[in-house]
Short mmCIF file of the C-alpha atoms (twelve columns), coordinates in Angstrom:
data_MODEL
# 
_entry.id   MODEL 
# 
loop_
_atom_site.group_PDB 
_atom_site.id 
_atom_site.type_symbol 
_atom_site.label_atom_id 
_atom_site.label_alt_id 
_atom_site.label_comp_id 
_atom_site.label_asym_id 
_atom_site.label_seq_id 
_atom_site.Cartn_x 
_atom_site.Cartn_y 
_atom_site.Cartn_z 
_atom_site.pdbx_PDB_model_num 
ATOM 1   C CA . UNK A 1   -0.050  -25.224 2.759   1 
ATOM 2   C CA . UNK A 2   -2.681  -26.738 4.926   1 
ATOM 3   C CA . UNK A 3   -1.568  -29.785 7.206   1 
ATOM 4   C CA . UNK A 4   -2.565  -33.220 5.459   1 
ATOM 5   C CA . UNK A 5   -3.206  -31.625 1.864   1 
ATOM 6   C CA . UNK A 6   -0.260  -32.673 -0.113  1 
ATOM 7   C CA . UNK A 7   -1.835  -36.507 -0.700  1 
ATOM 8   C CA . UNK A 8   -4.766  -35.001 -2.145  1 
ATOM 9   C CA . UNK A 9   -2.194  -32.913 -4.619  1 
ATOM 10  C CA . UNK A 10  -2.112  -33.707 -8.596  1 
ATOM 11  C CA . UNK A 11  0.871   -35.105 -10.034 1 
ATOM 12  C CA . UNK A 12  3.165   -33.395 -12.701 1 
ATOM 13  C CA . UNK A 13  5.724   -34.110 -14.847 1 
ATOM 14  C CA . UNK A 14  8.083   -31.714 -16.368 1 
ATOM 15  C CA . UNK A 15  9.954   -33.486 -19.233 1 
ATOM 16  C CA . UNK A 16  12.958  -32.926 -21.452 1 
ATOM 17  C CA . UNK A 17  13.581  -34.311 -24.843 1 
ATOM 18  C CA . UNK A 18  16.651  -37.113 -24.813 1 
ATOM 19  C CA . UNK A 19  20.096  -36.064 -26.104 1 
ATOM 20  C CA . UNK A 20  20.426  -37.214 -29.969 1 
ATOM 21  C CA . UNK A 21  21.368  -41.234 -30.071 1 
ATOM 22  C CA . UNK A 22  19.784  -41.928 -27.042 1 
ATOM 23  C CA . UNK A 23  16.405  -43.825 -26.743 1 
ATOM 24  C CA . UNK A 24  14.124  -44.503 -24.070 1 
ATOM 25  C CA . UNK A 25  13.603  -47.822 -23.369 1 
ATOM 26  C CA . UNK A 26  9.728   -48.452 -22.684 1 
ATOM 27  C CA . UNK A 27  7.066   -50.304 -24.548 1 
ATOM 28  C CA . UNK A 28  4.045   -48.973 -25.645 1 
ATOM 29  C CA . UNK A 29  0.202   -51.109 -25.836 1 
ATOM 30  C CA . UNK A 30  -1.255  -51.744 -29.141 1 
ATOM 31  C CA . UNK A 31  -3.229  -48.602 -30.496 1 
ATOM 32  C CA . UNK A 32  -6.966  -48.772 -28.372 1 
ATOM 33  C CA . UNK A 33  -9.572  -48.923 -31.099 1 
ATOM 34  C CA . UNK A 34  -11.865 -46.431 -29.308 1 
ATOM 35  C CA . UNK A 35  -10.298 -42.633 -29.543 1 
ATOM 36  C CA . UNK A 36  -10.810 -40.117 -26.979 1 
ATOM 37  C CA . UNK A 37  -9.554  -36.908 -25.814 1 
ATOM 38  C CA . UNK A 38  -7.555  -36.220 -23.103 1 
ATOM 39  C CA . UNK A 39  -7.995  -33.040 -21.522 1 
ATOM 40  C CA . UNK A 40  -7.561  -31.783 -17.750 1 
ATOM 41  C CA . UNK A 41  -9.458  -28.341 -16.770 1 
ATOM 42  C CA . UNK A 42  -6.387  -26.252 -16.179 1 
ATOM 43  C CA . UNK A 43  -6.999  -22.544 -14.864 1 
ATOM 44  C CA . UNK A 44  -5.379  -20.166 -17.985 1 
ATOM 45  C CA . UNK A 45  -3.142  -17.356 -17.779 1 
ATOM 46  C CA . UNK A 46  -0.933  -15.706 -19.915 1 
ATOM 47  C CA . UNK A 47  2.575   -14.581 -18.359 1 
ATOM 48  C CA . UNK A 48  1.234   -10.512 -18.721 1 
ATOM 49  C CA . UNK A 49  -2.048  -11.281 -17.648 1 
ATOM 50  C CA . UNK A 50  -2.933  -7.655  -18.175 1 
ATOM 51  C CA . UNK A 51  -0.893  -7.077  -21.557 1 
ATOM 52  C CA . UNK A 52  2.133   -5.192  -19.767 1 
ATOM 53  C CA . UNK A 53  4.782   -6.851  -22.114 1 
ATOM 54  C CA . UNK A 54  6.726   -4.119  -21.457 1 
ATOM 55  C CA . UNK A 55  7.663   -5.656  -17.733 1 
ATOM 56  C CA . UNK A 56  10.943  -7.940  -17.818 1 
ATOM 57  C CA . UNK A 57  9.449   -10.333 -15.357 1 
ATOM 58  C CA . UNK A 58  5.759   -10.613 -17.617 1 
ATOM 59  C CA . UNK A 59  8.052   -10.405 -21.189 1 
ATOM 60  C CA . UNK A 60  10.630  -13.209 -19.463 1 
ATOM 61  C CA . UNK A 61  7.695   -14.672 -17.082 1 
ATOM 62  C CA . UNK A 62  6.090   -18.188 -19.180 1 
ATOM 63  C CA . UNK A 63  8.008   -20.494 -16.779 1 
ATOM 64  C CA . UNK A 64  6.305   -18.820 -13.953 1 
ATOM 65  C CA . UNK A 65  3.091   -18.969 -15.795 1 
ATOM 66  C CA . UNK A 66  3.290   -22.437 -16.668 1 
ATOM 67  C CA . UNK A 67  4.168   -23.806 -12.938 1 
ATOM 68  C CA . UNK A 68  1.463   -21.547 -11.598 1 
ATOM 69  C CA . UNK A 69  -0.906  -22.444 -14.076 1 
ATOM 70  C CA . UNK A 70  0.066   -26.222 -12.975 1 
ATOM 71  C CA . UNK A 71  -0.433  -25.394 -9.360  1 
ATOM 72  C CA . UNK A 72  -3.371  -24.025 -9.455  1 
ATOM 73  C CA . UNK A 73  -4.623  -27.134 -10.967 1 
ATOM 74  C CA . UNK A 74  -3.108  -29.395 -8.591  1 
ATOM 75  C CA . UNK A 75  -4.648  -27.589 -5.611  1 
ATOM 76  C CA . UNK A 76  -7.746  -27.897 -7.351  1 
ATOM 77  C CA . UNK A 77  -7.884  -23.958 -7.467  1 
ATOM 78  C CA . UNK A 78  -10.414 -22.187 -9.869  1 
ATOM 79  C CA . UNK A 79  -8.872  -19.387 -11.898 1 
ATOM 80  C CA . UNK A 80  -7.685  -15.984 -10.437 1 
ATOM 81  C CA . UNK A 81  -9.016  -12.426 -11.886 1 
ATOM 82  C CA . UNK A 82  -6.116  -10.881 -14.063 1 
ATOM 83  C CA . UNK A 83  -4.905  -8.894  -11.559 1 
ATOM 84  C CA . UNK A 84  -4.734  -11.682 -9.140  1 
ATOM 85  C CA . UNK A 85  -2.378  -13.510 -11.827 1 
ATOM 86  C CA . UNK A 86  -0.196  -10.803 -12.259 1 
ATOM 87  C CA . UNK A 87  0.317   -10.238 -8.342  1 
ATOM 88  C CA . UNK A 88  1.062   -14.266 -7.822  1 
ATOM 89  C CA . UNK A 89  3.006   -14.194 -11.037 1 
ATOM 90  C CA . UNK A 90  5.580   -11.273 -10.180 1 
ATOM 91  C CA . UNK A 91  5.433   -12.282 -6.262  1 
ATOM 92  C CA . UNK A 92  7.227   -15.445 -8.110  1 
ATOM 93  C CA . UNK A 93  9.906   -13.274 -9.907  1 
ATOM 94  C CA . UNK A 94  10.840  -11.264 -6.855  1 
ATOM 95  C CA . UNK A 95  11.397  -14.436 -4.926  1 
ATOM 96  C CA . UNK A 96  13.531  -16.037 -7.812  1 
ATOM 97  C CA . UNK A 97  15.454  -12.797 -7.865  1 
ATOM 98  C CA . UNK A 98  15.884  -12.203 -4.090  1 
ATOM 99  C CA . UNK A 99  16.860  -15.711 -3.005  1 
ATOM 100 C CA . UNK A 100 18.828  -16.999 -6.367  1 
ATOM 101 C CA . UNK A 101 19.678  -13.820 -8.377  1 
ATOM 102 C CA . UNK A 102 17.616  -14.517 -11.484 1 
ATOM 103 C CA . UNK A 103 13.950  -14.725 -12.558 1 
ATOM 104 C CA . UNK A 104 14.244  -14.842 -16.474 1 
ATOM 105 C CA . UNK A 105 15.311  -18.215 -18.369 1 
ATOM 106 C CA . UNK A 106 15.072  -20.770 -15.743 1 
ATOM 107 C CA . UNK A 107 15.978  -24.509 -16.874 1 
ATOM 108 C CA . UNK A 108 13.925  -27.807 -15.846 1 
ATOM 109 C CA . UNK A 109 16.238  -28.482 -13.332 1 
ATOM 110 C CA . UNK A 110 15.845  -24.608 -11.757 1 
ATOM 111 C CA . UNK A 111 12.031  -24.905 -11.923 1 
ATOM 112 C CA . UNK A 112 11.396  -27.979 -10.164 1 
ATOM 113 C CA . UNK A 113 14.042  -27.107 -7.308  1 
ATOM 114 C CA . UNK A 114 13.537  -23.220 -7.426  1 
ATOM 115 C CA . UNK A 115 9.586   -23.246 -7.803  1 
ATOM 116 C CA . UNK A 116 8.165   -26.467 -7.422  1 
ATOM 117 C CA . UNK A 117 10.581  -27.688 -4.395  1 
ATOM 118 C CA . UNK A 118 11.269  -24.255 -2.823  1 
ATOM 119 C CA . UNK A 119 8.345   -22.227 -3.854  1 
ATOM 120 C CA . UNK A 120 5.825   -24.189 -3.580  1 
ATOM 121 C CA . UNK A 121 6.106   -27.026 -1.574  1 
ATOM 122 C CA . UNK A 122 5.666   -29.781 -3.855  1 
ATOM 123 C CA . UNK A 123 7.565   -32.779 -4.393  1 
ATOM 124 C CA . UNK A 124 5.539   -34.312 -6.895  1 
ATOM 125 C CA . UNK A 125 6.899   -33.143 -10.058 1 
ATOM 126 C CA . UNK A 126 9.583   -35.003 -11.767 1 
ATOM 127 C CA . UNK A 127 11.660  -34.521 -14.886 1 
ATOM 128 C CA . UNK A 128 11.202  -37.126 -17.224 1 
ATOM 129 C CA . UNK A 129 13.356  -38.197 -20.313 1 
ATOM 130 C CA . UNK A 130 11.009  -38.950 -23.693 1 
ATOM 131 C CA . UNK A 131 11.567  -39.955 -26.652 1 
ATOM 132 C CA . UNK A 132 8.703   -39.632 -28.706 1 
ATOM 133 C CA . UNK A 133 5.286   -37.892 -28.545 1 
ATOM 134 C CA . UNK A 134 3.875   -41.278 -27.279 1 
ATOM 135 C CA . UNK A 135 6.020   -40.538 -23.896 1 
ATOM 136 C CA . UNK A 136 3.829   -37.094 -23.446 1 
ATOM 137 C CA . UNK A 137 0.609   -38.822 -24.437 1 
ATOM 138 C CA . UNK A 138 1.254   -41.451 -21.838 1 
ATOM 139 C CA . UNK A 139 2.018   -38.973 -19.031 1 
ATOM 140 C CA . UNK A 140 -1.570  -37.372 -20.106 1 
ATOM 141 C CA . UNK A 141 -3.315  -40.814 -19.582 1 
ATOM 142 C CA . UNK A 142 -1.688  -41.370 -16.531 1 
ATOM 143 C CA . UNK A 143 -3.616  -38.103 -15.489 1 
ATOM 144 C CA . UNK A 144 -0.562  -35.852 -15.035 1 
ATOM 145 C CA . UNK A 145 0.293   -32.735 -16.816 1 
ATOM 146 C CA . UNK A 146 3.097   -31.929 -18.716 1 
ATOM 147 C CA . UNK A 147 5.612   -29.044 -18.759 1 
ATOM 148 C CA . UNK A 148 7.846   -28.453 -22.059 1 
ATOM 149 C CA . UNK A 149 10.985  -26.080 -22.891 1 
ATOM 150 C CA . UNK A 150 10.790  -25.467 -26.346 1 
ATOM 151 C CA . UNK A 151 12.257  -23.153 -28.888 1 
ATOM 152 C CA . UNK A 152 9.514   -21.036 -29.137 1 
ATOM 153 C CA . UNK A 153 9.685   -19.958 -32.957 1 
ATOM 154 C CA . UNK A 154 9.426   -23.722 -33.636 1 
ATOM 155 C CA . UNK A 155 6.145   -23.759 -32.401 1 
ATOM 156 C CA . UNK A 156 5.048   -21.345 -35.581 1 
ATOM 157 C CA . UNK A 157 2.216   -19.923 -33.031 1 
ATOM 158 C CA . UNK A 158 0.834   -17.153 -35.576 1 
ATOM 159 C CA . UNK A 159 0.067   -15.190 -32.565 1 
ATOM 160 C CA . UNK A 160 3.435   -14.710 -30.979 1 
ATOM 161 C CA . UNK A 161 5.035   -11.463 -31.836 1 
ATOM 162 C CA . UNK A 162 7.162   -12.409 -34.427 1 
ATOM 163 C CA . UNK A 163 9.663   -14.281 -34.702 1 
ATOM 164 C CA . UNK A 164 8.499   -15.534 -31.069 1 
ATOM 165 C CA . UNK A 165 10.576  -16.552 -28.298 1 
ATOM 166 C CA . UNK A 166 13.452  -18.834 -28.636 1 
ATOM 167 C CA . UNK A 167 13.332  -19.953 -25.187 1 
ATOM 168 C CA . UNK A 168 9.738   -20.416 -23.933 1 
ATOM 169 C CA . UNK A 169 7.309   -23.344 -21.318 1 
ATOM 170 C CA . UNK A 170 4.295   -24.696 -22.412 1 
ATOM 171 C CA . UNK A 171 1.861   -26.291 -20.029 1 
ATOM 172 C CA . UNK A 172 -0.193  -29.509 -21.685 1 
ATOM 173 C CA . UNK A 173 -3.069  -30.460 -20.548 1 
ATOM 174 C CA . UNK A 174 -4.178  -32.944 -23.723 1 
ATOM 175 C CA . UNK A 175 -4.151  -34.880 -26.451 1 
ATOM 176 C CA . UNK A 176 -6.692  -35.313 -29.369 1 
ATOM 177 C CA . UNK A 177 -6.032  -39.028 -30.031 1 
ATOM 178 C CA . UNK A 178 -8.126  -38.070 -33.756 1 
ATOM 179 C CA . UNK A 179 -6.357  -34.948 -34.814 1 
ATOM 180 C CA . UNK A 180 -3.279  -35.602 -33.415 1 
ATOM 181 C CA . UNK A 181 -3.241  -33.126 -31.131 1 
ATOM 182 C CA . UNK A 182 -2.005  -31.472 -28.008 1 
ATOM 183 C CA . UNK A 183 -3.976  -29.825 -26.073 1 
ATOM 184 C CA . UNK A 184 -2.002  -26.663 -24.367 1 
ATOM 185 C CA . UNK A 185 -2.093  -23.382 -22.030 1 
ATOM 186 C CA . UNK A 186 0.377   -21.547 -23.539 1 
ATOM 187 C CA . UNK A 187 1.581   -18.710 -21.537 1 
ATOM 188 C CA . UNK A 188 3.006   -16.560 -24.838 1 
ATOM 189 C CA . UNK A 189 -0.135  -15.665 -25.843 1 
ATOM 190 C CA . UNK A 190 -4.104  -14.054 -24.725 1 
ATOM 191 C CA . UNK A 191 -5.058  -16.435 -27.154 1 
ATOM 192 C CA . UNK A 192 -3.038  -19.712 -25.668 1 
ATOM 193 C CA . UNK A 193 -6.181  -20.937 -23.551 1 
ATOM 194 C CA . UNK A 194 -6.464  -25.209 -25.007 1 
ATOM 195 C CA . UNK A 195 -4.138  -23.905 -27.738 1 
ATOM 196 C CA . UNK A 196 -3.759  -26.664 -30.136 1 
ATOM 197 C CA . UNK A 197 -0.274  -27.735 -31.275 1 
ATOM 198 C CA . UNK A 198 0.276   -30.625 -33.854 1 
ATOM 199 C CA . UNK A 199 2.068   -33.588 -31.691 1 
ATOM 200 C CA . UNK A 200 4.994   -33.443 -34.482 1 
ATOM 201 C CA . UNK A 201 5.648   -29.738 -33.335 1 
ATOM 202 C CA . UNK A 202 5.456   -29.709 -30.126 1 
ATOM 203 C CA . UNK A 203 8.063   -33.042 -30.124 1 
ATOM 204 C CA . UNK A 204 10.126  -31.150 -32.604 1 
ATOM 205 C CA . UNK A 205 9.605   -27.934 -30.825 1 
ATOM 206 C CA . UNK A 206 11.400  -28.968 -27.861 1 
ATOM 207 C CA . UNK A 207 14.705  -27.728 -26.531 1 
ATOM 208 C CA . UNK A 208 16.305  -27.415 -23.132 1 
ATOM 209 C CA . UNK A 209 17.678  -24.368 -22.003 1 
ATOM 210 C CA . UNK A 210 20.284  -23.066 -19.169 1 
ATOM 211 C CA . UNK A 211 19.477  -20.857 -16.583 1 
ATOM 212 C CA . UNK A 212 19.992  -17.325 -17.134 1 
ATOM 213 C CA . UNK A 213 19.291  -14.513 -19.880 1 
ATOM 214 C CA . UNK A 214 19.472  -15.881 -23.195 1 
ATOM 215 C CA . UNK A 215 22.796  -18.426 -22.683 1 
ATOM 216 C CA . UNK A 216 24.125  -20.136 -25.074 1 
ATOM 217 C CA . UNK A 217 22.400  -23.421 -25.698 1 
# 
């Protein structure tokens, strides 16, 4: 990192839906009358940028893909060539491996201290509680982009390989205030570049997960 540049770094947030009974305590402004939509130029890549599903650390890679789709955007970095991805993208798995003994499923709480924190450099992520779609939307207007776990077959993506993941990250990077829309980079797919998720499935979608290979939620 080059001395002085962290001020000039983009905020993130990573959030995590709140446990069942639980509410977030925040008010929300009146609708505006004049919609817009939100959406941040985010550099795309899926987590086998060069279709080699076949690789544990590309099949088991989308929380890689999402923070280094996210960093690239908050170092105001332009997109990589494929093979550029893939090279930053398994560099990422190796050091997860080497240094903490697993690179697959890797909770909120391993991803901002593993890869944000340690990785990277960054201390301005932070995991957020939400309760609603609203709390995502107003993340997005603050100019911040968002981070999700979600159970992945939830999402319904018709390009996933069926059924689709259980455990997957999605990057969002805005909100169609008319369709009710977000806006996404979603790792899972060639196809995930401003992927479009209804805001009801992407809420409902969402699901923490432990650190590890498939543990129990």
């Amino acid at each position: 990192m080059v001395a002085g540049q962290r001020s000039n770094m983009r905020p993130l947030a990573i959030l995590f839906l709140l446990a069942a009974g639980i509410f977030f305590s925040a008010v929300f402004a009146e609708s505006s009358p004049i919609r817009k939509t939100i959406r941040q130029s985010v550099p795309f890549t899926t987590q086998a940028p060069l279709g080699e599903w076949s690789d544990d650390r590309q099949q088991d890679g989308c929380e890689e893909a999402s923070v280094l789709m996210a960093m690239s955007w908050a170092n105001q970095i332009p997109a990589y060539p494929p093979k550029i991805w893939k090279s930053k993208l398994l560099a990422i798995s190796d050091y997860e491996k080497e240094k903490y003994g697993e690179y697959r499923d890797a909770s909120l709480e391993d991803i901002l201290s593993r890869l944000f924190e340690d990785y990277f450099d960054y201390d301005r992520a932070k995991i957020k509680t939400i309760s609603s779609s609203k709390d995502i939307v107003a993340e997005l207007e603050a100019g911040r982009l968002v981070i999700i776990p979600a159970n992945g077959q939830a999402l319904r993506n018709p390009n996933f390989k069926a059924p689709g993941p259980e455990r997957h990250m999605v990057l969002i990077t805005g909100y169609d205030y008319e369709k009710d829309e977000f806006i996404t980079n979603d790792p899972g797919t060639r196809k995930g570049e401003n992927y479009r998720y209804k805001s009801d499935i992407i809420f409902e979608a969402i699901r923490p997960y432990k650190t590890g290979y498939h543990e129990a939620f």
